[in-house]
N, C-alpha and C positions, 0 to 999 in steps of 0.2 A: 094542844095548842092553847084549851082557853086556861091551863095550868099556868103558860107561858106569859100570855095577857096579865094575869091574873100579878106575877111576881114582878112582870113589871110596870103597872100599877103602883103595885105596894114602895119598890124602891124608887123610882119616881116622887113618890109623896114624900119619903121619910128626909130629913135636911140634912148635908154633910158640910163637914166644916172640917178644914186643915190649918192648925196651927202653926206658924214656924216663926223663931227666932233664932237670932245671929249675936253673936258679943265679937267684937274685934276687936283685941287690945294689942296697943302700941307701945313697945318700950321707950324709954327716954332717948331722945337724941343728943349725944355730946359733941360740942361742937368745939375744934382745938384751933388757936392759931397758927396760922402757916408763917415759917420762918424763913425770907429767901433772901441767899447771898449773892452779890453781880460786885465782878470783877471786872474793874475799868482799866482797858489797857494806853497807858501812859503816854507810852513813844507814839501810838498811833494821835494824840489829842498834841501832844509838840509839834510833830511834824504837819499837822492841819495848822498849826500858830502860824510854824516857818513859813509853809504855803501860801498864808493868807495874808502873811504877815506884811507884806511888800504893795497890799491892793491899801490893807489899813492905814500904811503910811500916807499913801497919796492921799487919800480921803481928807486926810488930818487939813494939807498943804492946801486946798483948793478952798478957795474963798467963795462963799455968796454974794451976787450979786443984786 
């Protein structure tokens, strides 16, 4: 037992130290443009003209008072 005391005594006293280090390395990041094509469908943009077309006229006609 006092063998026991005795050794831990001893490591108790002595100082421990742990070193650590990390390196993280990052490759480059390439950054690309994005190229996006829209398709406007036509017939659908006339037939909102025709639709509308008939509220526009009247607007035209109506006088401020």
């Amino acid at each position: 037992m006092l063998a026991g005391l005795l050794l831990l005594v001893v490591v108790a006293c002595t100082q421990h130290k742990i070193e650590s280090q990390h390196k993280v390395e990052l490759a480059p990041v390439e950054i690309k443009p994005i190229h996006i094509t829209i398709d406007v469908n036509i017939k659908i943009d006339k037939a909102l003209d025709d639709f509308f077309g008939d509220i526009d006229e009247s607007v035209d006609d109506v006088t401020p008072q």
